[in-house]
C-alpha positions as CSV (number, residue, x, y, z in Angstrom):
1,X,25.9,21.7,-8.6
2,X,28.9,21.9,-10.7
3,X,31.3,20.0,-9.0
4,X,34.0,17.7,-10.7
5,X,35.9,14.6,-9.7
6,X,39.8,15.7,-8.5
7,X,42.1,13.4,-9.9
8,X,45.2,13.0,-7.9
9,X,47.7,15.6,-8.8
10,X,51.9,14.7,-9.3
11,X,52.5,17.4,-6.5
12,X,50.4,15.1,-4.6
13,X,52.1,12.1,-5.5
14,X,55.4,13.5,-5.2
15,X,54.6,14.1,-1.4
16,X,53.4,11.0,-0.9
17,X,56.7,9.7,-2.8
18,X,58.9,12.0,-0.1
19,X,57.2,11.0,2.8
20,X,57.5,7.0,2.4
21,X,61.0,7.6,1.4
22,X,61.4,9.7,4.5
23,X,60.1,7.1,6.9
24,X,62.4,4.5,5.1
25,X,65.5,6.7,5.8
26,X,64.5,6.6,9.7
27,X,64.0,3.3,9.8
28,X,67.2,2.8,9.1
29,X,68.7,5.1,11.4
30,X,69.6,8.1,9.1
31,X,71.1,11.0,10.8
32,X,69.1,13.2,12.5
33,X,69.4,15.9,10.1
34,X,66.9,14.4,7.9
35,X,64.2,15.0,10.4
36,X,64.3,18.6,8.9
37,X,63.3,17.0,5.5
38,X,59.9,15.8,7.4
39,X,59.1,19.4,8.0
40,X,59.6,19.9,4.2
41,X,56.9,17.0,3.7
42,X,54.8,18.3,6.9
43,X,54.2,21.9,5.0
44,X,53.3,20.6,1.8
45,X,50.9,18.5,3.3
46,X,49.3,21.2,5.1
47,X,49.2,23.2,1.8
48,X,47.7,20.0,0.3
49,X,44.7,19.9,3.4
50,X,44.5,23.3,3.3
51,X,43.7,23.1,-0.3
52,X,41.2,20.0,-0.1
53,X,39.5,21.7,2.9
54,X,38.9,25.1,0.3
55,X,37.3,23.0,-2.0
56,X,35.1,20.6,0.8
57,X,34.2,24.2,1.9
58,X,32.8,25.3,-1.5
59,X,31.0,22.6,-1.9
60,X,29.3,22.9,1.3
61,X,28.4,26.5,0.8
62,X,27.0,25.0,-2.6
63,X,24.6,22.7,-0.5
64,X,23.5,25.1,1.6
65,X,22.4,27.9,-1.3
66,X,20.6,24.1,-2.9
67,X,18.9,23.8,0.5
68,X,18.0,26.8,0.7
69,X,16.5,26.8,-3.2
70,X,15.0,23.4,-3.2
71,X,15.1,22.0,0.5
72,X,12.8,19.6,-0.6
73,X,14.7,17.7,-3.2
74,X,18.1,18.5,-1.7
75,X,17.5,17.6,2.3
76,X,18.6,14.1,1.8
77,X,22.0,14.9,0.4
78,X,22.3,17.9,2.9
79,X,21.5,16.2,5.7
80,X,24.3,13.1,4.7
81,X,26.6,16.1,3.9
82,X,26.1,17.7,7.4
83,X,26.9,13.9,8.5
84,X,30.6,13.9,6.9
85,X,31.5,16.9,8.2
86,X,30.9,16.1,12.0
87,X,33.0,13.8,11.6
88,X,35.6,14.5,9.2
89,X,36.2,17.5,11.7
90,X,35.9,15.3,14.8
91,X,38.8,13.2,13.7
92,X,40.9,16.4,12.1
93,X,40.4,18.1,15.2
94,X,41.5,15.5,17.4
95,X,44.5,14.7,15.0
96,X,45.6,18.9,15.6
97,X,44.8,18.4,19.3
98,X,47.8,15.3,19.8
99,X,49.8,17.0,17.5
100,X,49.9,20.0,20.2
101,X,50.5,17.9,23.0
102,X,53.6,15.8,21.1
103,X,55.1,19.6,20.5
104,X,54.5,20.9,24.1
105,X,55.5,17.8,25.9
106,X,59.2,18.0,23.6
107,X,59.0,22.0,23.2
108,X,57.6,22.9,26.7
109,X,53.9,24.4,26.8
110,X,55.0,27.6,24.6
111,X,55.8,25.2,21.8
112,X,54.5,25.7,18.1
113,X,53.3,22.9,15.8
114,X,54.7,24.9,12.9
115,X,58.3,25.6,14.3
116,X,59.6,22.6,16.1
117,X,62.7,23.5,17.9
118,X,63.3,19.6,19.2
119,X,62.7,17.3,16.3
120,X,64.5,14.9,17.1
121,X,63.2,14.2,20.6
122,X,61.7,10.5,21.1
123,X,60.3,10.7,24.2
124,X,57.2,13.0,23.2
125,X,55.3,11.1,20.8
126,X,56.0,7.7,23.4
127,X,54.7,9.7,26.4
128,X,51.5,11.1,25.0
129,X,50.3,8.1,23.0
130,X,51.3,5.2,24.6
131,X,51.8,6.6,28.1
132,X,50.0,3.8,30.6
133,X,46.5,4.9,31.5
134,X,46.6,8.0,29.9
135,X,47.7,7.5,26.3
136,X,46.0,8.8,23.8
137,X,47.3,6.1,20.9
138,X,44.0,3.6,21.4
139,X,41.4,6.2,21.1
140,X,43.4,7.5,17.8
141,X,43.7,4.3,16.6
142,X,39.3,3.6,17.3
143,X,38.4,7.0,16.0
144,X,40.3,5.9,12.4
145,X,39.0,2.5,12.7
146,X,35.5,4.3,13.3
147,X,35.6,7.1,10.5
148,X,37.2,4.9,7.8
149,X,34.3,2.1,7.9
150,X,31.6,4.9,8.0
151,X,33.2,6.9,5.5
152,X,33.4,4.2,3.0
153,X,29.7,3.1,3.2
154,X,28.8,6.8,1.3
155,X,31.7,6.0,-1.8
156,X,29.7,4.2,-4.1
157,X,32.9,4.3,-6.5
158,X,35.0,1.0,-5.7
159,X,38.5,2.4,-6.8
160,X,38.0,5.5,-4.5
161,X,37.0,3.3,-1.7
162,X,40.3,1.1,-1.8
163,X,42.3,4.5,-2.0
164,X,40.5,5.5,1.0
165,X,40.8,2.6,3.1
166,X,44.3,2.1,2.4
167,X,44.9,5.8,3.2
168,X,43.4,5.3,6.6
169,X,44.5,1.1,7.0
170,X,45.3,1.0,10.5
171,X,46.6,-2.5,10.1
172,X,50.4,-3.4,11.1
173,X,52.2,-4.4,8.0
174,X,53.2,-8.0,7.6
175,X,56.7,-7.6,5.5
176,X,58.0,-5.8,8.5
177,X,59.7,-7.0,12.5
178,X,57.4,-5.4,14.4
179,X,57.9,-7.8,17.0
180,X,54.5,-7.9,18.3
181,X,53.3,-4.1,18.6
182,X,50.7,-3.0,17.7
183,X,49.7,-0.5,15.4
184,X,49.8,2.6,17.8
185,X,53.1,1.3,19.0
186,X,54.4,0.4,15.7
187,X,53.7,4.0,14.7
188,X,54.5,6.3,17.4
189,X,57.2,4.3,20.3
190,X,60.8,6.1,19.9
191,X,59.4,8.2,17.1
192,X,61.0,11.6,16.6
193,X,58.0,14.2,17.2
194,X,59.3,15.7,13.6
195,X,58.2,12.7,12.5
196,X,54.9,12.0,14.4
197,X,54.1,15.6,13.9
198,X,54.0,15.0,9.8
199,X,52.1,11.2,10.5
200,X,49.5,13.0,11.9
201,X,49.6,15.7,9.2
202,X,49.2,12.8,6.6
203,X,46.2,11.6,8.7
204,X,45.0,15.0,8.5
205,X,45.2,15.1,4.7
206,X,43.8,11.9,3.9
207,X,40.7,12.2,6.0
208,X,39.9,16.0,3.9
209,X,40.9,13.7,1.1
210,X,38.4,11.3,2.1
211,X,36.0,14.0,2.8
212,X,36.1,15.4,-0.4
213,X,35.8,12.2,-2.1
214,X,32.0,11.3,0.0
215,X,31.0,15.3,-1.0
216,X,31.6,14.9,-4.3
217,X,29.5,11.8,-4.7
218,X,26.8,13.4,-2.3
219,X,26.7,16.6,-4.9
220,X,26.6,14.8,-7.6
221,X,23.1,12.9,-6.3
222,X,21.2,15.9,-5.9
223,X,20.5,15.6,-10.4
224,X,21.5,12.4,-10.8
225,X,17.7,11.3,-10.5
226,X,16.6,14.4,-13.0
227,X,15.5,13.4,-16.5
228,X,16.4,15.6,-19.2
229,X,13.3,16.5,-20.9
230,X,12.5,18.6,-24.3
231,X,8.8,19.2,-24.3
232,X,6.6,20.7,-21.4
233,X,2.5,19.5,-21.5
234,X,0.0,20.3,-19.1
235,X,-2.6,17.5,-17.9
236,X,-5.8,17.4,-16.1
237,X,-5.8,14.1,-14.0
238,X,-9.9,13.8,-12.8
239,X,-10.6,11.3,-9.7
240,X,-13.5,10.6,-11.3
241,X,-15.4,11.1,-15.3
242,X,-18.9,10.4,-14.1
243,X,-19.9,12.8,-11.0
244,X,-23.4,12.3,-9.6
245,X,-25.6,15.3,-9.2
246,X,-24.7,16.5,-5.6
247,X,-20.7,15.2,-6.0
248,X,-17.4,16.7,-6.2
249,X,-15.6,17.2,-9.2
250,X,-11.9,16.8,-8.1
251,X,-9.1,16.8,-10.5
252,X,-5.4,17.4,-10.4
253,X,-3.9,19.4,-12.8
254,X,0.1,20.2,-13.6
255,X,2.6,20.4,-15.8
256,X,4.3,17.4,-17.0
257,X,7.6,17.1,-18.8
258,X,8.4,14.2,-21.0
259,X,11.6,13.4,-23.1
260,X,9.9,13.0,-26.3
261,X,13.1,11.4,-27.9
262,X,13.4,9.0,-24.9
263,X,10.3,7.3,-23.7
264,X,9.7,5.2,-20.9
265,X,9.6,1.6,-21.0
266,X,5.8,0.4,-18.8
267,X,5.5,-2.7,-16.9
268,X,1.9,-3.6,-15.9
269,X,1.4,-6.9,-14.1
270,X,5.4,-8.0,-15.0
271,X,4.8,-7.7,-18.6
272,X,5.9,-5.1,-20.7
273,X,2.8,-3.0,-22.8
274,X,3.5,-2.1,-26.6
275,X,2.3,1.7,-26.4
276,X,4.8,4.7,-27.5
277,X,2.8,7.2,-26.0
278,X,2.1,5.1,-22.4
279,X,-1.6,4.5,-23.4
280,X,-2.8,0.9,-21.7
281,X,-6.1,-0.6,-22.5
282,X,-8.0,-3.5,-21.4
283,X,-11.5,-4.6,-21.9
284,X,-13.5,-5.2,-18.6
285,X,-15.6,-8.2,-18.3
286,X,-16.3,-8.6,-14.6
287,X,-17.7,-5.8,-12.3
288,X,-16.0,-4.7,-9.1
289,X,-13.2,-3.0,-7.7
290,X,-10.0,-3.5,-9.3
291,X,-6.2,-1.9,-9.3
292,X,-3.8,-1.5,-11.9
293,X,-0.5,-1.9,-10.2
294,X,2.9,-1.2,-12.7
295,X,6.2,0.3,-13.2
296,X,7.7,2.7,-15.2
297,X,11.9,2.5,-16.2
298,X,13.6,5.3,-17.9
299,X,17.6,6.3,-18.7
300,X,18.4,9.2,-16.5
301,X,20.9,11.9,-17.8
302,X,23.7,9.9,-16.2
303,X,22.7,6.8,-17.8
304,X,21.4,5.0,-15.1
305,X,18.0,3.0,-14.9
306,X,15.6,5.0,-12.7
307,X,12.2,2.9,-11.6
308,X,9.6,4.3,-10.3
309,X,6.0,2.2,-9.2
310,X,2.3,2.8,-9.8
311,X,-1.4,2.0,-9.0
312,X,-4.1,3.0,-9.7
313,X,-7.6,2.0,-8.3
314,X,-11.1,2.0,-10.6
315,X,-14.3,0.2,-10.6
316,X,-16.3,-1.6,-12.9
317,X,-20.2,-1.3,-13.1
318,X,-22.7,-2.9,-14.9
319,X,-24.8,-1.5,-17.5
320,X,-28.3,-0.7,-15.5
321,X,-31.0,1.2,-15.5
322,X,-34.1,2.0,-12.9
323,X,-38.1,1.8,-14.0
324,X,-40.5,2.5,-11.3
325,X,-44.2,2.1,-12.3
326,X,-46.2,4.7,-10.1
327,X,-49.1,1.9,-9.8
328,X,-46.8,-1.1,-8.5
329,X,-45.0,0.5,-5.6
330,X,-46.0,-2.2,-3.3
331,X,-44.6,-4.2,-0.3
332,X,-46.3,-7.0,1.4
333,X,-46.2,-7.0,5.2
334,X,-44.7,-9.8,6.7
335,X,-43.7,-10.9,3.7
336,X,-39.9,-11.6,2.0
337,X,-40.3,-8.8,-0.7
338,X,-37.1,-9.5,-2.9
339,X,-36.0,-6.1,-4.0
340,X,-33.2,-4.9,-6.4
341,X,-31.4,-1.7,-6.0
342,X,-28.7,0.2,-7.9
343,X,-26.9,2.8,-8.9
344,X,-25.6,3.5,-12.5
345,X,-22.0,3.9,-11.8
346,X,-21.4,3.2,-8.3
347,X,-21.1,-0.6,-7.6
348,X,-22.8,-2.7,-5.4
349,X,-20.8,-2.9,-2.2
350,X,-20.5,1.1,-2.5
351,X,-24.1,1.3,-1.7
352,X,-25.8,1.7,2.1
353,X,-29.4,1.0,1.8
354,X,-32.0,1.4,4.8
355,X,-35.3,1.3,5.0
356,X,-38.2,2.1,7.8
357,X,-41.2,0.7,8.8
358,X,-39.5,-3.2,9.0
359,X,-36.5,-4.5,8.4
360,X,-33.9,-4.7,5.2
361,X,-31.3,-7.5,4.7
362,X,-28.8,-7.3,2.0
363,X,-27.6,-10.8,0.0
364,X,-25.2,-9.5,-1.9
365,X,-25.2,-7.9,-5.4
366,X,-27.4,-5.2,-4.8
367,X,-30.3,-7.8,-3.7
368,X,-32.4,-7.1,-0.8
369,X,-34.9,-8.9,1.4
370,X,-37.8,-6.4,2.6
371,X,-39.9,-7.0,5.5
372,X,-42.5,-4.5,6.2
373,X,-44.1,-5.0,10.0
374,X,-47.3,-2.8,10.1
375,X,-50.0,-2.8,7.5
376,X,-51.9,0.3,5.9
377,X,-48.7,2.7,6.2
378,X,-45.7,3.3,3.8
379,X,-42.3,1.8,4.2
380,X,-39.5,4.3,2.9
381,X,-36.1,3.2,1.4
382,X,-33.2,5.3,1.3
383,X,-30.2,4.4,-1.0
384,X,-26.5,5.5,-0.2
385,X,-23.7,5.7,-2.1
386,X,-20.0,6.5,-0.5
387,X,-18.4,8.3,-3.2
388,X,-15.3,10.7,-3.3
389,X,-14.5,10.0,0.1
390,X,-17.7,11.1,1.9
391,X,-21.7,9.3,1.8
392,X,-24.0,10.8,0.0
393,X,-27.6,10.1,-0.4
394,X,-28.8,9.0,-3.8
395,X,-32.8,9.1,-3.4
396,X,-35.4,8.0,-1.2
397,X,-38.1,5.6,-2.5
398,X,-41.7,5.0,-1.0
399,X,-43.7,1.7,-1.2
400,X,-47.0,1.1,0.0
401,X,-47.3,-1.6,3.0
402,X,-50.7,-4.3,2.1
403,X,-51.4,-7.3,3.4
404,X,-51.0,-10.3,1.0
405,X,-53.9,-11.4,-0.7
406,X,-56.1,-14.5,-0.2
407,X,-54.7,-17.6,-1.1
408,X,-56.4,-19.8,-3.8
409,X,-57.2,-23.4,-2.4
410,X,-56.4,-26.2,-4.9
411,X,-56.2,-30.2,-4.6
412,X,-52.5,-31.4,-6.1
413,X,-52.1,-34.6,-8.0
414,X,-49.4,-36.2,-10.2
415,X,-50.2,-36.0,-13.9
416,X,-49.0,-38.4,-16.2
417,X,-45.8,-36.9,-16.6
418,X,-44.3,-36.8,-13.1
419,X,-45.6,-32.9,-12.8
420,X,-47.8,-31.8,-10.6
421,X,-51.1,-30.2,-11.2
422,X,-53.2,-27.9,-9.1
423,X,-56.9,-29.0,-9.3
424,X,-59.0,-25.8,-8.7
425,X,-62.6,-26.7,-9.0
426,X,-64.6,-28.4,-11.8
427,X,-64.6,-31.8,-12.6
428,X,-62.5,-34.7,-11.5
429,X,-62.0,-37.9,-12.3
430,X,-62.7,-40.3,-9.1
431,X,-59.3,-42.5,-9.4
432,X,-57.6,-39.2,-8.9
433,X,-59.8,-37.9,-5.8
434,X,-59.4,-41.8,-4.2
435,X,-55.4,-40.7,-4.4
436,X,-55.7,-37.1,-2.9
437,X,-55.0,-36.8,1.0
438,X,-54.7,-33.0,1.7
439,X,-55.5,-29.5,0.4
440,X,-53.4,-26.8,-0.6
441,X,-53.7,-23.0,-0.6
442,X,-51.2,-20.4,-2.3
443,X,-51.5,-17.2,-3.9
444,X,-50.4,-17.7,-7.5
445,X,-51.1,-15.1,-9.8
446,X,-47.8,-15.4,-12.3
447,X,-46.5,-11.8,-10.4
448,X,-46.6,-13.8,-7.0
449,X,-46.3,-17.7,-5.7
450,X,-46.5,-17.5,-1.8
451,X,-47.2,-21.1,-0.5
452,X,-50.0,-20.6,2.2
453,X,-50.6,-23.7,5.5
454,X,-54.2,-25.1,5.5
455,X,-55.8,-25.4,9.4
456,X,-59.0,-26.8,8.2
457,X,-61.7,-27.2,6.3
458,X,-65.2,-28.5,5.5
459,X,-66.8,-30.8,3.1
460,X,-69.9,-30.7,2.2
461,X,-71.7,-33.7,0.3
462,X,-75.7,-34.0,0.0
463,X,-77.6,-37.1,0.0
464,X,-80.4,-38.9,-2.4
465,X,-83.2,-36.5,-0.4
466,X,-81.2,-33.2,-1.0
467,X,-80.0,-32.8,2.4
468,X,-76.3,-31.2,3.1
469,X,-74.2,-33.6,5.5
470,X,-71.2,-31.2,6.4
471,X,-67.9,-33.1,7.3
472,X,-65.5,-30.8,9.2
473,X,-61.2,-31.6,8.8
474,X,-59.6,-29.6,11.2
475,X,-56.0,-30.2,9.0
476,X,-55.0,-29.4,5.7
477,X,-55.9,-33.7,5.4
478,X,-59.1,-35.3,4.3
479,X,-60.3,-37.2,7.3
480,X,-61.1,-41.0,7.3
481,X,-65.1,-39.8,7.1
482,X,-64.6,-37.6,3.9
483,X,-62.9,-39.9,2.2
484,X,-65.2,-42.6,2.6
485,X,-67.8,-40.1,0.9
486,X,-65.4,-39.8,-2.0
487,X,-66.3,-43.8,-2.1
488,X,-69.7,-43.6,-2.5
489,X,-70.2,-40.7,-5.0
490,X,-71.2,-41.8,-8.4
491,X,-70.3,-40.3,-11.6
492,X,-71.8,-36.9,-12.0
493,X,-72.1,-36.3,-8.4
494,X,-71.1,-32.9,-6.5
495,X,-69.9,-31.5,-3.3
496,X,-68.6,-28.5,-1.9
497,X,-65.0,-27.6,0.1
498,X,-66.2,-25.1,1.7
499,X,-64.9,-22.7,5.3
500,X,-61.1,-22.8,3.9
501,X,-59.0,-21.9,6.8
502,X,-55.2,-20.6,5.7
503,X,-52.3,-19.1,7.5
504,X,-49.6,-17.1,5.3
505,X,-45.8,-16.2,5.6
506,X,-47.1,-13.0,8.0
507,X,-48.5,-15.4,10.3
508,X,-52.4,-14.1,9.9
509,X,-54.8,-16.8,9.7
510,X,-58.0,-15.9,7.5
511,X,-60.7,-17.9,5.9
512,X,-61.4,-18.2,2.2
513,X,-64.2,-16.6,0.3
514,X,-66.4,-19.0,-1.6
515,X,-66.1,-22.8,-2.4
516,X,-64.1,-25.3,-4.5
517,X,-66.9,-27.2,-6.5
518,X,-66.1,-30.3,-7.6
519,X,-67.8,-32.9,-9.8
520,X,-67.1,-36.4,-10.3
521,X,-66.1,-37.6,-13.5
């Protein structure tokens, strides 16, 4: 919009000049004849309004052709604009409207605002203002009070918002015997309508004045926030540079303008990034979601500090890859099968991972507990992943479902170190068996080491004639009986644990092929 500030012009001034003189020469009781001077003052300062109103009126019809170009980017200001004028009229109208009745109630109702034929009558103005229960000086005196502290909250200029509140002051001046009135009396009792005729004239004008003043600002708002630029790029803005197989590749794209002399000063985190051309880099050591949250501040054409804030979410993954060997596929039923699942580029807590034929619980970090329930079948796992706003499945992975091996039954003792070793058959020096008390049973292969319960158990020594006498330990403890045959074996001598019985994390009890042999040493 090209709309410029209107300084006050010495036409103006002179009026405004005329009219305090005016009031001065009533005040002190100047002949009536200078009443005709006020109708002098009274027609320039409808020229004056008329004037003001012709230029509000331009600059309206200039927000309405914006509006209707850019509605958009101009709505705000419009809207504001439409705001003024309700009630820049509402108070000019009602100004005209006591104006009429002042010149009917001295002229008679065929009485004309613009050719006053009593000028000099004092009883008009009195009557219709501050008549008891029906004067109209209160609601004058509110509607100013009303406009002038509305009117001044849109000025952002703080000279042009004391002209304006001194225009439309509606305060009783101090320097002067006013003997208590107030302001509507002070203003219109025993005033000639001539004169109360041209005081609401003055209103008239200072509230288009006023007007004007709040339009201009308003006009000028609709580029104030534009940045002048010099060069025009286009840019492809991707949600995303690594799309899975099945996904969406979304990107924005448009046509950026930049200022190439004039470049934009980035905050990110408070602190200011050394970068000409807006590039920020950091290195990413942790894994997760993370958002990069900033401001940009730039000079706009009229030299004022425009902000404007930023974020922007990403995630950070950790380098990983899958290996599946066809041959190992295996889950153990009943069993915690740890299990480990990813995706390269999605993080963990993007992932939904179920599984059927038993039950799947997550520990965090892409870590998984399996729990297959029947044995001989396959237990099926199906990974997730929500990306680009919607789930989408990322494979489906079969395992087969055994039960878990046999245990291997073993005899612990301390070794000389403070360890612990697992005696598994062979020989075995007496001092340690004299120190034993129970057996053990765990599968422990190096792959797996699954601690197994032992219910019992049978020993079997054999005496100087060759004959097997069988002691039975219904426990995983050697019994009072068995122990007391450790006592009596000599060096070199043999026997037999033999009918192992063993219960595993699935709960299935099962008995042990073969038997530990052990010698004495």
């Amino acid at each position: 919009m090209a709309v410029k500030k209107r300084p006050v012009s010495p036409r103006q001034k002179m009026i405004n000049l005329m009219y305090v003189v005016l009031m001065a020469m009533l005040a002190l009781n100047v002949s009536s004849d200078v009443l005709n001077g006020f109708s002098l003052v009274d027609k320039s300062l409808q020229t004056t309004t008329n004037n003001a109103t012709q230029v509000n009126q331009g600059i309206y019809d200039d927000f309405e052709e914006q509006m209707k170009a850019n509605p958009k980017k101009v709505k705000e200001w419009y809207d504001k604009a439409q705001q003024v004028r309700k009630m820049s009229d509402s108070l000019f109208n009602f100004a005209e409207e006591l104006k009429e009745l002042i010149v009917k109630r001295s002229d008679g109702e065929d009485g004309d605002v613009h050719d006053i034929k009593n000028r000099e009558d004092l009883e008009a103005a009195t009557s219709v203002m501050l008549a008891p229960g029906t004067g109209r000086g209160t609601a004058l005196f509110k509607g100013i009070n009303s406009y002038r502290d509305q009117i001044i909250k849109m000025v952002t200029d703080s000279a042009q918002r004391r002209i304006i509140a001194s225009n439309l002051n509606t305060e009783v001046p101090k320097n002067v015997r006013s003997l208590g009135k107030n302001w509507q009396e002070y203003m219109f009792e025993s005033m000639p309508t001539a004169a109360a005729v041209t005081l609401l004239t003055k209103l008239q004008s200072d509230v288009r004045y006023a007007e004007g003043e709040v339009l201009h600002g308003l006009a000028a708002n609709i580029g104030v926030k534009d940045i002048r630029v010099n060069e025009l790029n286009a840019y492809v803005i991707p949600n995303a540079q690594t799309i899975v197989q099945g996904g969406r590749f979304s990107a924005q794209i448009l046509m950026a303008a930049v200022d190439t002399t004039n470049r934009p000063t980035i905050y990110i985190g408070g602190h200011k990034i050394e970068s000409d051309r807006g590039i920020y880099e950091t290195v990413c050591n942790k894994t997760g979601d993370f958002t990069l949250v900033g401001y940009i501040e730039m000079m706009n054409a009229q030299g004022e500090l425009v902000r404007r804030d930023f974020e922007q979410k990403y995630s950070v993954v950790a380098p990983s890859a899958t290996v599946s060997a066809d041959l190992m596929n295996v889950l153990y039923a009943g069993y915690d099968n740890p299990m480990s699942v990813s995706v390269p580029g999605v993080p963990a807590n993007k992932l939904q991972v179920s599984m059927t034929g038993g039950g799947l619980t997550p520990k965090g970090d892409g870590k998984f507990i399996a729990r297959p329930t029947a044995v001989g079948g396959d237990a099926v796992i199906t990974v997730a992943a929500h990306t680009e706003g919607r789930l989408q499945e990322m494979g489906k992975f079969s395992f087969r479902v055994r039960k878990l091996p046999d245990p291997t039954a073993f005899i612990a003792y301390a070794d000389g170190q403070g360890g612990e070793n697992h005696f598994k058959g062979g020989k075995l020096a007496k001092q340690v068996l004299m120190n034993v008390n129970a057996l053990g049973a765990a599968v422990d292969d190096g792959l797996l080491n699954i601690p197994f319960r032992v219910q019992g158990f049978e020993t079997v020594f054999y005496d100087n004639m060759g004959n097997a006498i069988p002691e039975v330990s219904n426990s995983a403890e050697f019994t009072a009986r068995q122990k007391n045959m450790f006592r009596s074996l000599a060096r070199g001598k043999r026997f037999f644990i033999t009918r192992i019985r063993a219960i595993g994390p699935d709960g299935v009890e099962r008995t042990l092929d073969g038997a530990m042999d052990v010698t004495v040493n």
